[in-house]
C-alpha positions, 0 to 999 in steps of 0.5 A: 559559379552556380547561383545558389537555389532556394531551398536546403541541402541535404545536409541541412534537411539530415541535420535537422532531422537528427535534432527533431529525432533527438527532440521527439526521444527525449519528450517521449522519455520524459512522457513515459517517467512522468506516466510511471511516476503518476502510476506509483503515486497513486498506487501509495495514496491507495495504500495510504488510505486502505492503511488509514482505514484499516487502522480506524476499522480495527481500532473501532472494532476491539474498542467495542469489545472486552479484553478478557474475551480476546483470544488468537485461534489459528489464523484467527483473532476472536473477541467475543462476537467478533472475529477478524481473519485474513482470506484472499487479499482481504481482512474479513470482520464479521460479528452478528451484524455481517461481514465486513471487509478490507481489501490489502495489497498483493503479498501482504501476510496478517497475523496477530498478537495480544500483548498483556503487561501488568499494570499497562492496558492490554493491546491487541496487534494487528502485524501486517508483513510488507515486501521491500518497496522499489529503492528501499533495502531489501527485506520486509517491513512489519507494520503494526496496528495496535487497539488498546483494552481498557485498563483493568 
């Protein structure tokens, strides 16, 4: 019978390899989903706050205007001086003051409505059309952003 030297067999050294392989597979798998994950939230925390503001910008614009003078032009709102339009991935405010603008997420389509019901404020409506997001069901959502006139 040989004495035993000191070391590892080669099985033992394959052995262990295969679990470091297994291990080091597995940290790089939860690595890549907490970095997909990290992406995805703050991709919706900045379309959360471009949504947040765009409802504080359009609100504050039309509550400085006269209900009478709003007015749907082609792709373009228009109340009084003021006029919002949709170019490149941004909605454009402009009145005598300047431009101001709002970048939106790729694939957001803009339109508008004004909404007049008897004995009810007039409402001018901001319709942004979003594509599904991933998991959700297939489709499109419409988000309406609302301004109410005074009432008359």
């Amino acid at each position: 019978m040989k004495p035993r030297t000191a070391g590892f067999s080669m099985i033992e050294l394959f052995a262990v390899l295969a679990i470091v392989a297994v291990l080091l597979a597995a940290c790089g798998r939860l690595f890549g989903d907490g970095w997909v994950a990290l992406h995805r939230a703050l991709r919706g925390a900045g379309d959360h706050q471009t949504a947040t503001m765009l409802v504080q910008r359009w609100q504050r614009a039309l509550r400085a205007t006269a209900p009478e003078t709003w007015r749907i032009t082609g792709a373009r709102f228009e109340a009084g001086a003021l006029t919002v339009r949709s170019a490149d991935q941004r909605l454009v405010f402009s009145d005598p003051r300047g431009s101001t603008s709002v970048h939106l997420s790729r694939r957001v389509e803009c339109s508008f409505a004004i909404e007049r019901a008897d004995g009810e404020p007039d409402r001018a409506v901001l319709l942004l059309t979003v594509p599904a997001t991933e998991g959700a069901p297939a489709g499109r959502r419409i988000i309406r952003i609302v301004a109410c006139g005074e009432p008359a």
